[in-house]
Structure formats: C-alpha cells, structure tokens
C-alpha positions, 0 to 999 in steps of 0.5 A: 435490955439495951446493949451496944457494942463499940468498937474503936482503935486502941491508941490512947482512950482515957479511962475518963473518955470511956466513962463518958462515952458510957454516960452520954450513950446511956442518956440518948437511950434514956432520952430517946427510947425510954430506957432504964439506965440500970437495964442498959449494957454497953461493951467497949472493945479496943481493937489493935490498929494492926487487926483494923483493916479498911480501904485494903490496908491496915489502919497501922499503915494507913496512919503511918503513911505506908500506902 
C-alpha cells in the first residue's frame, strides 16, 4: 500500500491542482513500481506560511521581504 504524504504552503492551491497532483502522482506509482491505483494513499497537508520556516526565517517573512 503506496502512501505519500505532501506537504506544501497554504497560499491558494485550486481544488482542481490537487486533484491532479493526486492523479499524475498515482500514475508514476503505477507506471514506475506497479502499483494498484486503489491501493495508493496520498495525503496533502497545507501548512500555513507562518508554521514554515527555512533559511532562519518564517516563509511569511521571506515572501514578504522581512529579512
């Protein structure tokens, strides 16, 4: 049983982006490792720009030019 876990910033992914993330991601796992499309989980988790942090800063900051 496949199951990825995505984590991306919550600024504005379509429910239409997500579908086809979940679709070309089942493919690969599909196509590449043989796997069952109705075996495969895949979880996407929209993390708020304020509880992402790299480079010693928030990504809220960082896209905001607060460095």
């Amino acid at each position: 049983m496949p199951y990825i876990n995505l984590k991306i910033t919550k600024d504005g992914v379509t429910r239409e982006q997500k579908q086809q993330i979940v679709a070309e991601f089942t493919q690969t796992l599909v196509r590449v490792l043989g796997k069952k499309p109705e075996h495969t989980h895949i979880v996407i988790d929209e993390v708020d720009t304020d509880n992402w942090g790299f480079a010693g800063m928030l990504t809220t900051d960082y896209r905001t030019g607060k460095r």
